[in-house]
C-alpha positions in Angstrom: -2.0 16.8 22.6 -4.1 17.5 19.2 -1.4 17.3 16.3 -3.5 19.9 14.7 -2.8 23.5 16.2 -5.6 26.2 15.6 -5.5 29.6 14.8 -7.9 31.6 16.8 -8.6 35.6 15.5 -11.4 37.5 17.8 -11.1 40.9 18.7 -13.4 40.6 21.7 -11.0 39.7 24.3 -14.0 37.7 26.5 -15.5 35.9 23.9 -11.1 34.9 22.8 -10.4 34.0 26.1 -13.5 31.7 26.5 -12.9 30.2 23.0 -9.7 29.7 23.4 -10.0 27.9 26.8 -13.0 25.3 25.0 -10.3 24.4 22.4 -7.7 23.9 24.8 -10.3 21.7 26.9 -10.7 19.9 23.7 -7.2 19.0 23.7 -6.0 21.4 20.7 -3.3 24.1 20.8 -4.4 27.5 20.2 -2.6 30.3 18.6 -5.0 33.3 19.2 -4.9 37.1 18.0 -6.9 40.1 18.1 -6.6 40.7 14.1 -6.0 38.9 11.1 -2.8 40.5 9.7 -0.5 39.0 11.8 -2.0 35.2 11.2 -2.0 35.9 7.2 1.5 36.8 7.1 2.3 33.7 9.2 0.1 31.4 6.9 2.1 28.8 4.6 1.0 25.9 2.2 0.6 22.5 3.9 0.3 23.9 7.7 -1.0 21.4 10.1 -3.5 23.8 11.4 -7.5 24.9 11.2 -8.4 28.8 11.2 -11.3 30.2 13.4 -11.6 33.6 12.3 -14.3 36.0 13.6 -15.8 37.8 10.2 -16.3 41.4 11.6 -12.3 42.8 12.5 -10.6 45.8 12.8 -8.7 46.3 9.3 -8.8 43.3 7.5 -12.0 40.9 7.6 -12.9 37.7 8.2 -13.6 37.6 4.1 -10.1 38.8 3.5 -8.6 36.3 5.7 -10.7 33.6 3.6 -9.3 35.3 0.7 -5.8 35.0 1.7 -5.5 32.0 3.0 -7.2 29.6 0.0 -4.9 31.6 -2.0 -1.9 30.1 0.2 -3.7 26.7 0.5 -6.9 26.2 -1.0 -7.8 23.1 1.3 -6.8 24.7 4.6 -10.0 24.7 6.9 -11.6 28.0 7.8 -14.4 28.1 10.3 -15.7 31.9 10.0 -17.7 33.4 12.8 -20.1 36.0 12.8 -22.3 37.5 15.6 -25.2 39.7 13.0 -27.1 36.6 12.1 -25.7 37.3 8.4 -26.7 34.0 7.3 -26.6 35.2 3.6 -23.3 36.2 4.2 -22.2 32.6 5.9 -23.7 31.2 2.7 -21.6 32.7 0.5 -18.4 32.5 2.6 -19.2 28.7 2.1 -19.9 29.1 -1.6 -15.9 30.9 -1.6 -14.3 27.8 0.2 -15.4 28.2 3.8 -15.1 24.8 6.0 -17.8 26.3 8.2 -19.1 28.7 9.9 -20.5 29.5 13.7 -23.6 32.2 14.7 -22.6 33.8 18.1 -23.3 32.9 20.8 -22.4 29.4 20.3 -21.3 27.0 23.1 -18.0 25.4 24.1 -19.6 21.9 22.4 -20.1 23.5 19.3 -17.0 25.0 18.3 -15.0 21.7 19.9 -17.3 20.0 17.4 -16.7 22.0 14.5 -12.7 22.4 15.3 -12.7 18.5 15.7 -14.3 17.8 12.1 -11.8 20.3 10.5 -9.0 19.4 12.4 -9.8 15.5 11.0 -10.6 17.0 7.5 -7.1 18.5 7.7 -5.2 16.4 8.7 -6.5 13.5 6.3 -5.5 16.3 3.6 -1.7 16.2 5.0 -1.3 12.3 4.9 -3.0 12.5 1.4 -0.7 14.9 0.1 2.6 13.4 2.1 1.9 10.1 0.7 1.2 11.1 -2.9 4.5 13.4 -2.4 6.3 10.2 -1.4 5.0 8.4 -4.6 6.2 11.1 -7.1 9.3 11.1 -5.7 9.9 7.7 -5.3 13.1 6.4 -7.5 13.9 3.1 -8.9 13.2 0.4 -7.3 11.3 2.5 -4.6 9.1 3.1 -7.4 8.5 -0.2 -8.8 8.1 -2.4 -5.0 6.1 0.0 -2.8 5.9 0.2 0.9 7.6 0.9 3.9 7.6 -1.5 6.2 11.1 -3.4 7.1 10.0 -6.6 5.8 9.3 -4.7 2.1 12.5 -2.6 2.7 14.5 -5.6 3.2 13.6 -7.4 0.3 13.6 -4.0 -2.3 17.9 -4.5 -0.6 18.6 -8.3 -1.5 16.6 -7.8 -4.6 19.0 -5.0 -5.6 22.1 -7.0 -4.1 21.2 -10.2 -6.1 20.0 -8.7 -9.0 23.3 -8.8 -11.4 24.2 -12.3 -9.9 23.9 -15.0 -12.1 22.1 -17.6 -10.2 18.9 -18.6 -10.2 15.8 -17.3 -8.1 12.8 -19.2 -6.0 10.8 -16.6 -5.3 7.8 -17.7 -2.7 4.4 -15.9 -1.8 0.8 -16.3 -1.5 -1.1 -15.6 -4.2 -1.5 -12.0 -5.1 1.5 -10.9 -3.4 3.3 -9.7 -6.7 5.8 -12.5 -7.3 6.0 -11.4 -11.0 6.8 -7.9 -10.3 9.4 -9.3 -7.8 11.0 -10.9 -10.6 10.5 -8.3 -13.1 12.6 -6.2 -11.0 15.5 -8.4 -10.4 15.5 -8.5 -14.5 14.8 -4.5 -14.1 18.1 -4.0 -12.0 20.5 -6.1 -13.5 22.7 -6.2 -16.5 20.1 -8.6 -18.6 17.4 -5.8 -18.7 18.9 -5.1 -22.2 17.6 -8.5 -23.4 14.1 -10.2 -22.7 12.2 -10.7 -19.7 10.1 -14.1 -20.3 7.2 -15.0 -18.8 5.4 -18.5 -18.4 2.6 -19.4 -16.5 3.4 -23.2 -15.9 -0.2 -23.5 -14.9 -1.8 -22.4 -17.9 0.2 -23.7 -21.0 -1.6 -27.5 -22.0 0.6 -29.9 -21.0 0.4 -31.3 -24.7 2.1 -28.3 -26.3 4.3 -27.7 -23.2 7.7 -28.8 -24.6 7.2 -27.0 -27.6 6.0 -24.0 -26.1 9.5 -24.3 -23.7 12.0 -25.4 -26.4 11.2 -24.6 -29.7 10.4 -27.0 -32.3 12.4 -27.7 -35.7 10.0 -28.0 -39.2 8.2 -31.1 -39.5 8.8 -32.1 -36.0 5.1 -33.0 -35.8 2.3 -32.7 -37.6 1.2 -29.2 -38.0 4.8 -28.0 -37.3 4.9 -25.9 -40.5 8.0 -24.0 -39.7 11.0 -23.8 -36.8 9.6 -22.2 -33.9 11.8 -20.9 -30.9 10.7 -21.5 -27.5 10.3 -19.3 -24.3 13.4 -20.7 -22.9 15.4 -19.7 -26.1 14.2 -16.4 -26.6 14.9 -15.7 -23.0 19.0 -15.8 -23.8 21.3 -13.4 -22.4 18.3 -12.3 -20.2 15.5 -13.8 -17.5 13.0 -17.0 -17.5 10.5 -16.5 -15.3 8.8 -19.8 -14.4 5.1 -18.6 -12.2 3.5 -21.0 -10.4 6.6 -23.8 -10.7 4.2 -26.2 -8.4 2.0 -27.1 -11.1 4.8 -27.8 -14.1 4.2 -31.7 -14.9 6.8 -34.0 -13.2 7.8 -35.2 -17.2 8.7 -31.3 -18.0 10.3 -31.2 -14.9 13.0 -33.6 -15.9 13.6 -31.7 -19.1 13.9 -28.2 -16.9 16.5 -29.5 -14.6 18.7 -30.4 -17.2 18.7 -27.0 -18.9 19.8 -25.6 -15.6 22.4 -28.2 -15.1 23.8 -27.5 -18.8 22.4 -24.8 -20.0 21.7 -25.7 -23.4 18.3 -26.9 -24.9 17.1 -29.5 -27.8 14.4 -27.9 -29.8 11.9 -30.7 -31.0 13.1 -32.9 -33.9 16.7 -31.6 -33.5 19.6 -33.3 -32.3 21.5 -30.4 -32.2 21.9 -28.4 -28.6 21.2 -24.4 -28.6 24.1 -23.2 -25.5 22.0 -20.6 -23.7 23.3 -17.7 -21.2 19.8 -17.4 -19.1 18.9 -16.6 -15.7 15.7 -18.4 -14.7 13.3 -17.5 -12.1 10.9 -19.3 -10.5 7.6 -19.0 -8.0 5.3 -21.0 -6.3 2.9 -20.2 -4.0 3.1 -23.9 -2.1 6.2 -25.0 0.2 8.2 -26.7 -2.8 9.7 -28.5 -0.3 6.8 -29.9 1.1 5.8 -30.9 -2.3 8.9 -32.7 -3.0 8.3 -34.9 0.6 5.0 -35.6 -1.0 6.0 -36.2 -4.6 4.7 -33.7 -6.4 7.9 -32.2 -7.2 11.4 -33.3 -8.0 14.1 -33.0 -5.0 16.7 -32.6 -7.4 15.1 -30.0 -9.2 13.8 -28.2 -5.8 18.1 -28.5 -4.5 18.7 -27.0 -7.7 16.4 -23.9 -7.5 16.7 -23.6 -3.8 19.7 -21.5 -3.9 18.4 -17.7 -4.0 15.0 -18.2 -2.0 12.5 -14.6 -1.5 9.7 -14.7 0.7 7.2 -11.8 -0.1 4.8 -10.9 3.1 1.5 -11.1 2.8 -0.2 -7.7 2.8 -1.5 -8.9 6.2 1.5 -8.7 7.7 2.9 -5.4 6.4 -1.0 -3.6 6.9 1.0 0.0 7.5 1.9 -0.3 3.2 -1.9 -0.5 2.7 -2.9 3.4 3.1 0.7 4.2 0.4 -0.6 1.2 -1.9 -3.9 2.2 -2.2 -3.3 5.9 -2.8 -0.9 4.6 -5.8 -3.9 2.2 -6.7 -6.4 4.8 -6.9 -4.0 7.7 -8.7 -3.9 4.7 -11.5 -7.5 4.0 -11.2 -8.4 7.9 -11.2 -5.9 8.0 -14.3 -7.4 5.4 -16.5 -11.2 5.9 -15.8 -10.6 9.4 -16.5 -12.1 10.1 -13.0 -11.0 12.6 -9.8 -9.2 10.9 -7.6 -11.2 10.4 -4.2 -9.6 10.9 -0.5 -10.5 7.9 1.9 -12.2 9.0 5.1 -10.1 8.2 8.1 -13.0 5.6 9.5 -12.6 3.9 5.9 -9.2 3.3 6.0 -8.7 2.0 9.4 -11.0 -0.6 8.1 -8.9 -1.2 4.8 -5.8 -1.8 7.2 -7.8 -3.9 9.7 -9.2 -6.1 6.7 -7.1 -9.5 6.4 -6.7 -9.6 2.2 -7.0 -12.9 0.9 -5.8 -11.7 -2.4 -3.4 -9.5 -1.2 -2.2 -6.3 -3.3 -4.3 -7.9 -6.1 -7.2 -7.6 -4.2 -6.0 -4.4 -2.3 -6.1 -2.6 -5.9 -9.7 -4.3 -6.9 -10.9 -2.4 -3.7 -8.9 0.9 -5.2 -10.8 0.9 -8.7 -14.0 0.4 -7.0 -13.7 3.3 -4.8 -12.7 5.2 -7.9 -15.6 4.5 -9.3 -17.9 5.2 -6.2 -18.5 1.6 -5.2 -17.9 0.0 -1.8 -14.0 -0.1 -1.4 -14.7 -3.7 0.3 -15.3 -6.8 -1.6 -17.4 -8.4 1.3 -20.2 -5.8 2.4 -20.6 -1.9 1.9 -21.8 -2.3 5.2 -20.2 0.1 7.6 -18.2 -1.6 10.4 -19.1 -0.9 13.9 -16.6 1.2 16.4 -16.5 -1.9 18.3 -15.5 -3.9 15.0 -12.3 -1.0 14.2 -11.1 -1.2 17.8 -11.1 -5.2 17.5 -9.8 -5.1 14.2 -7.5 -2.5 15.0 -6.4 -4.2 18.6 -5.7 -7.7 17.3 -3.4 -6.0 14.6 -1.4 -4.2 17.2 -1.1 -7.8 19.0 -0.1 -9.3 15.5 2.6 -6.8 14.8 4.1 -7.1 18.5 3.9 -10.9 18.3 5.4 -10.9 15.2 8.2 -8.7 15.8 9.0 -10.3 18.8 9.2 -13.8 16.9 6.6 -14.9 19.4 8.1 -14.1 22.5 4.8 -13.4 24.6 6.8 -11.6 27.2 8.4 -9.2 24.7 5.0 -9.0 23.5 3.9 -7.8 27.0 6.7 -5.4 27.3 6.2 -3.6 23.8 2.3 -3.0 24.5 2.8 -2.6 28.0 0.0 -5.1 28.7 0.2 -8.1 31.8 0.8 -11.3 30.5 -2.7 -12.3 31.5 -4.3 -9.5 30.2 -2.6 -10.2 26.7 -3.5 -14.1 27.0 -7.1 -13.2 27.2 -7.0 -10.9 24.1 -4.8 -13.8 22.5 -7.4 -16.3 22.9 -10.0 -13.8 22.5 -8.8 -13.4 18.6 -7.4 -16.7 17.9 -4.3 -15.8 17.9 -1.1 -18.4 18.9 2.5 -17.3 19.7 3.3 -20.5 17.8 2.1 -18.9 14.3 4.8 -16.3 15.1 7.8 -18.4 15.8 
């Protein structure tokens, strides 16, 4: 059944009864009435429906009923219909906000065609408005970590239940994932938002000015060092430390960071005098610190000592039903800052947006935003239109992922949940390189 009902006025009870039996053919529901006052008192703002309205009525017109109903909803589709070859008419019913219109006699193809374009028009309209709805109402943390998915609800609820603890955060996620705004929420929601949130990028600081960048440096420490200088770590008292990309911070620094977590004090450069400290650091790595620490590359101690509050963030592959809500707030931003309208995504286009893996993640997700907003390809890789056979692969093997993965790779379950034989579902597993292993 068509979610999209349709509102069918014709006062010629044949050429009704034969419309309204095409449409139901097509798989729509059909409202239909002999005049138009009974549909525009009946009409309200955000109706899942598409109006097929014969011009020339009894009482009010065809042209009224336009009238009416844009004043109601101005997007609301209206196919108008007229039998006198008025195509002057039809052109300025168009002009006044008309979806469409139909010459009679038309065939049963023609107005399933139409009905079928303005139903999709529609109802792209309603999940445009519901999502952008959602966003302006969204509330604290709902506003900051988007999405809907259980994995992204479940970590906006230990976010906000470890927020005010003391301890110390490893946050983990691949890169573009939005470790940093993790973090800058659990500063957000606690009691240390009144003081600073700190950022360093372990990765980027030279490792020759690295302990003075961290702790600070007395005057005349070194050459150069003109006057005291506090360090990130100091300024960061009373609130948060974040530490991005922990992986790369040099094994030398790494020594010196563990023992401000294990005492909480610092030494700035050329003082022998400890600073006592009340900060919460955070760290994140997009690597397995553990792995790294088998390997060398990272201190075991220090990994036991952050590996006490661990957050995995999903990959935007494996929450793709976020990706239509994200890129709707992407583009409103876009739209905002370009000083542009902001666009609505063609059904086709978006299926391909959720069916697209994303490397970079929400990084990349919002790249793809402003580029739409500015009329370029949304996709990074071709502006190449995807085949149908291309959507319904992409669009199958993410239906196997999500069933795989909620399952924890239980192939049976699997089975059950898309009510496909085991075989069958084998096949289609092999056929996209897919592994219950990777699930497990």
């Amino acid at each position: 059944m068509n979610d999209i009902q349709v509102l069918l006025v014709e006062d010629d009870p044949t050429v009704r009864a034969g419309s309204e039996q095409a449409l139901e053919l097509a798989d729509f529901t059909v409202s239909s009435y002999e005049s138009a006052e009974p549909v525009a008192q009946q009409l309200k703002a955000n109706s899942a429906a598409v109006l097929v309205s014969d011009v020339r009525l009894p009482g009010m017109s065809g042209l009224d009923l336009l009238a009416a109903a844009r004043a109601i909803d101005p997007d609301l589709p209206v196919i108008l219909v007229t039998g006198h070859g008025d195509i002057s008419m039809a052109v300025q019913a168009m002009h006044d906000g008309a979806y469409d219109f139909l010459e009679k006699p038309y065939s049963s193809e023609q107005l399933a065609e139409v009905v079928r374009r303005a139903a999709d028009k529609r109802r792209l309209q309603l999940e445009v408005r519901a999502l952008r709805q959602k966003l302006e109402h969204s509330e604290g943390i709902d506003a900051c970590l988007l999405g809907n998915t259980p994995a992204m609800q479940a970590l906006r609820r230990v976010i906000l239940d470890v927020a005010s603890q003391p301890a110390d955060v490893l946050i983990y996620g691949e890169t573009g994932t939005g470790k940093e705004l993790v973090a800058r929420c659990l500063h957000q929601f606690s009691e240390r938002s009144k003081y600073n949130y700190v950022p360093v990028n372990c990765g980027a600081i030279p490792e020759t000015i690295f302990e003075s960048e961290l702790f600070g440096h007395e005057q005349g420490a070194f050459t150069g060092a003109a006057k005291r200088q506090v360090g990130k770590i100091e300024h960061a008292d009373r609130g948060t430390l974040f530490l991005d990309e922990i992986e790369s911070l040099p094994l030398a620094m790494q020594v010196k960071l563990l023992r401000v977590l294990q005492e909480r004090s610092i030494q700035r450069l050329g003082s022998n005098t400890p600073v006592p400290l009340n900060v919460r650091v955070i760290a994140a790595s997009k690597e397995d610190l553990k792995d790294f620490s088998d390997e060398g590359k990272f201190r075991p101690d220090l990994y036991y000592r952050l590996n006490l509050i661990v957050l995995h963030i999903p990959p935007l592959r494996e929450r793709r039903e976020d990706i239509p809500l994200l890129f709707e707030h992407f583009m409103l931003d876009a739209a905002a800052r370009y000083k542009r309208p902001c666009p609505q995504v063609p059904a086709a286009q978006m299926q391909q947006l959720m069916a697209q893996d994303w490397p970079g993640n929400v990084r990349e997700l919002r790249n793809a935003a402003d580029r739409f907003v500015l009329g370029l390809s949304a996709s990074a890789e071709s502006a190449a239109p995807a085949t149908l056979a291309d959507q319904v692969g992409a669009f199958e093997r993410m239906l196997i992922e999500q069933a795989l993965r909620a399952s924890g790779g239980s192939v049976a379950a699997a089975c059950t949940a898309l009510g496909l034989p085991k075989q069958t579902l084998y096949h289609k597993m092999q056929k996209y390189g897919l592994t219950a292993e990777d699930y497990r």
